[in-house]
N, C-alpha and C positions, 0 to 999 in steps of 0.2 A: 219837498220844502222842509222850514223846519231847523231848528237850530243846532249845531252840533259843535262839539268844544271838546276840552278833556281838561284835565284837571289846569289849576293856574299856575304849580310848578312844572306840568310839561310843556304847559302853551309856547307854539315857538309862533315866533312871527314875521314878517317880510313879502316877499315878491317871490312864487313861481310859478314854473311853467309847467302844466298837465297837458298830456297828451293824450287824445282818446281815439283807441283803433276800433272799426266796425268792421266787420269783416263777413257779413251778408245784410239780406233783408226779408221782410217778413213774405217775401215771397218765393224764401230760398236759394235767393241768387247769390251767389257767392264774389263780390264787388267789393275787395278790399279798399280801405281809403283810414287816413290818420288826419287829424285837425288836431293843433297846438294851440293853447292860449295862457297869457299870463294873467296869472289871480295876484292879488293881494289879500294876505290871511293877517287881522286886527285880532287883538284884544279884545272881549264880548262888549261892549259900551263904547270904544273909541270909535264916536260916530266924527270928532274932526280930522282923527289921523296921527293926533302928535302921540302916540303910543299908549299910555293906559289911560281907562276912563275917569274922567275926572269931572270935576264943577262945570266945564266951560261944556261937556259934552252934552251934559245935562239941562243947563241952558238953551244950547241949539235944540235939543227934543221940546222944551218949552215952547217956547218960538213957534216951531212945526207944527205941535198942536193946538195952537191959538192962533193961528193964518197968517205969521206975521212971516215975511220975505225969508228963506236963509240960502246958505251959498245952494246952487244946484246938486253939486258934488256930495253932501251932506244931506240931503232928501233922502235916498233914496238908503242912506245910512241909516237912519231914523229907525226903519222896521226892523228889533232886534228882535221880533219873535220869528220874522221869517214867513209871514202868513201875507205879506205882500199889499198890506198897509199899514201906518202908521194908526195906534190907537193907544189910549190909555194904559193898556199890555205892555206895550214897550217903554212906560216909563215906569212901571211895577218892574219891571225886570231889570231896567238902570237902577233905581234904587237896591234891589237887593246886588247888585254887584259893588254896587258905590260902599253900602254898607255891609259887606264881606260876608252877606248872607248865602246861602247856594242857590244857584241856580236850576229850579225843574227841566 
């Protein structure tokens, strides 16, 4: 887990597809197989999608942590630290993106 980035002029962003090949198991059996899935890679804060983070992203994290409804899709955006729930963390680390601080 755990968050992983690179700088804001290399960030690229969009839709692709990673494929990941196994090719034994831990009992040495040799049983290849490949599984494909499409990611979507954001911007560190555009927890609603429309491309860089902004006021309205920062709002829905508000929301989130004071139990108020938000879209489903957006939940699970929320957790920017990566540690697989949403906490006061991840609105320290929207703020320093917001204000063009770096991110640890």
């Amino acid at each position: 887990g755990g968050v992983v980035g690179s700088a804001a002029n290399l960030a690229v962003t969009g839709s692709c597809t990673v494929t990941v090949a196994v090719v034994g198991d831990v009992s040495g059996v040799n049983n290849p197989a490949t599984a494909s899935v499409m990611i979507t890679v954001r911007p560190l804060g555009d927890i609603d999608g429309n491309g860089p983070a902004g006021s309205n992203d920062l709002t829905i994290l508000n929301k989130r942590l004071n139990d108020f409804n938000i879209a489903p899709q957006n939940d699970a955006n929320c957790d920017l630290t990566g540690n697989n729930a949403v906490t006061t963390a991840d609105r320290v680390l929207l703020n320093r993106v917001l204000n063009g601080l770096v991110v640890p």
